[in-house]
C-alpha positions in Angstrom: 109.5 92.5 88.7 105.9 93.4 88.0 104.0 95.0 90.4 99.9 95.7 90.9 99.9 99.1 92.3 102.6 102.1 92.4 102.2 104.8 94.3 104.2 107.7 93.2 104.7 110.6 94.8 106.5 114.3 95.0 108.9 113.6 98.1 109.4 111.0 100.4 106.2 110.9 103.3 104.1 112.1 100.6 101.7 108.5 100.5 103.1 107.6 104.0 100.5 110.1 104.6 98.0 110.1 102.0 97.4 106.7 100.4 100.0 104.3 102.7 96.7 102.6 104.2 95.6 101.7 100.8 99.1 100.4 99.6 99.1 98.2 102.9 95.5 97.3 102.4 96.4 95.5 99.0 99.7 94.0 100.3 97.5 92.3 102.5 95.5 90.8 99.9 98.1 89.2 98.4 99.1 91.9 95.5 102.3 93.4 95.1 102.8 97.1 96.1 105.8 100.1 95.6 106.6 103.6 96.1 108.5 105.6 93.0 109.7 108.5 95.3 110.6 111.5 92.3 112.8 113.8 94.9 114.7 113.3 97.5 113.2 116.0 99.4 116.4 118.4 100.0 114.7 121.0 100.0 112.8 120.6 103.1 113.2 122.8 106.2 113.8 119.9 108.4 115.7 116.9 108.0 118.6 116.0 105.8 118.3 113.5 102.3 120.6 111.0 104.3 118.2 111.3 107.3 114.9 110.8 105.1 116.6 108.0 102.6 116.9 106.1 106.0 113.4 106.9 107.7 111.8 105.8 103.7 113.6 102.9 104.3 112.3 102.3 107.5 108.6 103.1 106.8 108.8 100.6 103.4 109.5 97.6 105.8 106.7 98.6 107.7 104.3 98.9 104.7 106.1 95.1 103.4 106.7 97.2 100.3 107.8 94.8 97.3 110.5 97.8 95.8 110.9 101.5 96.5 113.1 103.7 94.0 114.2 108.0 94.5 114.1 109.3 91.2 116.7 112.1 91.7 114.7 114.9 89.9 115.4 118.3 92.1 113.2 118.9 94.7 111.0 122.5 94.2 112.5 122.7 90.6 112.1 119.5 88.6 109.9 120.5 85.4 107.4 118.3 83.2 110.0 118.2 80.8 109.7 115.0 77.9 113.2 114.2 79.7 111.9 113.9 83.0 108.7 112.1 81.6 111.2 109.4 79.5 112.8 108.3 83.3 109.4 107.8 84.9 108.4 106.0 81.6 111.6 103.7 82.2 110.3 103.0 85.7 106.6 102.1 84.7 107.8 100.2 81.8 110.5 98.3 84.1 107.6 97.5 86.9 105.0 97.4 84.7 101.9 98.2 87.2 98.3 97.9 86.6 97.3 100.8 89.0 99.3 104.3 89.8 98.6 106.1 93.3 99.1 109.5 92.2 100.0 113.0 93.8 96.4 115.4 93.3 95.9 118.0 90.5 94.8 120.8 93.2 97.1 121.0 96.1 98.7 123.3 98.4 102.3 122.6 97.5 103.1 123.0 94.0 105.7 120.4 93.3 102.4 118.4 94.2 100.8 119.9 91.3 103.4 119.0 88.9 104.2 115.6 90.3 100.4 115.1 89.0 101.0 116.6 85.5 104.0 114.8 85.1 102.5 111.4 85.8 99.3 111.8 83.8 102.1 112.5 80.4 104.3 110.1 81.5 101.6 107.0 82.0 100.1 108.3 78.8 103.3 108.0 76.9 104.3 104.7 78.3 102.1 103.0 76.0 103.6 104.5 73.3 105.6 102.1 71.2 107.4 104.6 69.0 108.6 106.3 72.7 112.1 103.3 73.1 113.4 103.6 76.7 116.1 100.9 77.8 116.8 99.5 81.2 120.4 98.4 81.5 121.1 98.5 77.5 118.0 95.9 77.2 115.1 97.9 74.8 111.7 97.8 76.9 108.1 96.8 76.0 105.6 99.6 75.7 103.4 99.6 79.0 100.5 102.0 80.1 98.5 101.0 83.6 95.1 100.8 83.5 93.8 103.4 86.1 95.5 106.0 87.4 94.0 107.3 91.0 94.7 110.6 92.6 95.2 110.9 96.4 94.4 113.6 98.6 97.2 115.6 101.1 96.3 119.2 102.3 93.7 120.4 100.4 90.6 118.4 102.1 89.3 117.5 98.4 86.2 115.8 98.1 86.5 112.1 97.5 85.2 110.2 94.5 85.8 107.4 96.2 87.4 106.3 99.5 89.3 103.1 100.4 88.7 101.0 103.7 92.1 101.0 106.0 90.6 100.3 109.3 92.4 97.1 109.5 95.5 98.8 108.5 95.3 102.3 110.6 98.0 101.6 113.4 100.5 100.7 110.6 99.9 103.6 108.4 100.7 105.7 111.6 103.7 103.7 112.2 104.9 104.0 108.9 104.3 108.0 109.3 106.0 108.4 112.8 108.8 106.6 111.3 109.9 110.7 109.7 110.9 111.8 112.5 112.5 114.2 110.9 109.2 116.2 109.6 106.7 115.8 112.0 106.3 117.2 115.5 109.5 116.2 118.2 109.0 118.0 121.6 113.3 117.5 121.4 113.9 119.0 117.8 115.5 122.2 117.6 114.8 122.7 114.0 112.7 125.5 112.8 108.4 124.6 112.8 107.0 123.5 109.6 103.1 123.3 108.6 103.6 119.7 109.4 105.9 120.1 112.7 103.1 121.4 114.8 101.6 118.6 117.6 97.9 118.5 115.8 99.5 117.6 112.8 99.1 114.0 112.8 95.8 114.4 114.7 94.1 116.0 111.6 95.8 112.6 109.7 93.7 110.7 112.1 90.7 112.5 112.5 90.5 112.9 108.2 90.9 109.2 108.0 88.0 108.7 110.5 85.8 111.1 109.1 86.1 109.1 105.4 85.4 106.0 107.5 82.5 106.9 108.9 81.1 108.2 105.7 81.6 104.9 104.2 80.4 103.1 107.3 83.4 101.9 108.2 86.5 103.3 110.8 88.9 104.7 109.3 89.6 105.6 105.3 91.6 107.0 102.5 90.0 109.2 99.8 91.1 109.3 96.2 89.8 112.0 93.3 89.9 110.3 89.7 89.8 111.9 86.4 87.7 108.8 84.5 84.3 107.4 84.9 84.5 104.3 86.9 82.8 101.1 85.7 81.7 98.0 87.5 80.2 94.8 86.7 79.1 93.8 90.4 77.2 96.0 92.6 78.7 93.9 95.2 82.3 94.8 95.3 81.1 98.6 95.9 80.6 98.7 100.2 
């Protein structure tokens, strides 16, 4: 059940559009990736839960996720309450990752926001042996990942560092068309969101090919991190 990286996110499309490049990236490599989901999104403008539980679907089999979970918590009103923190300990404790993919600290929606508070307590707190959780009646081993890493959505943050996708930049596309729901269709009658609009998925693009290029590569996904980051080869940095 253990996984290397999990990305977790606010609602579901979240790191389909942020960090799905990166997740892909890794699965490539060999290392086992999944997506901890903590709304269902219900209370988006577009789109029904039953409509995105089936595009999340979709777009994991496209990113070869190894699990993907929904949380529950209510979307625009879940809190960073110790009892919300205790069910994303139970998760990280059941998977047991060595990386988290994290919603940003500054961003324009505020469940965004809080998604990022909540995470930073709950990862903390996972490590905590006097904190018990069960899974299924069974008591579970204190755990705390090693790195958390903060991805960027709307706000154009600037990068502390960025991650090379360019082998991976059709399928993190497909893996975002797959919301058909959210994003722009010339045959929706549903109301226009800030995401709805044709040039959406063009600034997804073009942001990932800016970050590319500044790394000397094609395409990219940046990430913003709270720690000092260490290395012991100057080699493994491109």
């Amino acid at each position: 059940m253990k996984l290397d990286i999990l990305a977790i996110s606010a609602h579901p499309d979240d790191i389909e559009l942020s960090c799905s490049g990166t997740l892909i990236a890794h699965e490539a490599m060999g290392y086992k990736t999944g997506i901890l989901d903590l709304t269902e999104g219900e209370m988006s403008t577009r789109g029904t839960t039953e409509i995105r539980q089936k595009e999340s679907a979709e777009a994991s089999k496209i990113m070869g996720l190894y699990m993907r979970e929904n949380l529950g918590l209510p979307d625009a009103k879940f809190d960073v309450s110790f009892e919300n923190q205790l069910r994303v300990i139970k998760v990280l404790r059941k998977f047991r990752p060595e990386i988290i993919l994290a919603n940003a600290f500054y961003d324009r929606h505020p469940d965004h926001v809080r998604a990022a508070k909540l995470i930073e307590e709950s990862v903390f707190k996972s490590g905590l042996i006097k904190i018990e959780t069960k899974d299924s009646k069974v008591s579970q081993s204190p755990w705390r990942p090693k790195r958390v890493y903060n991805y960027i959505q709307s706000v154009s943050l600037e990068p502390d560092f960025i991650c090379d996708i360019s082998a991976h930049m059709e399928q993190k596309m497909a893996a975002i068309r797959v919301f058909k729901s959210q994003f722009f269709d010339p045959n929706s009658n549903e109301p226009d969101t800030y995401i709805s609009n044709a040039e959406f998925l063009t600034l997804i693009e073009a942001r990932s090919r800016e970050w590319g290029h500044r790394v000397g590569v094609s395409f990219g996904e940046g990430f913003v991190n709270r720690q000092l980051l260490g290395v012991n080869n100057l080699f493994n940095l491109i």
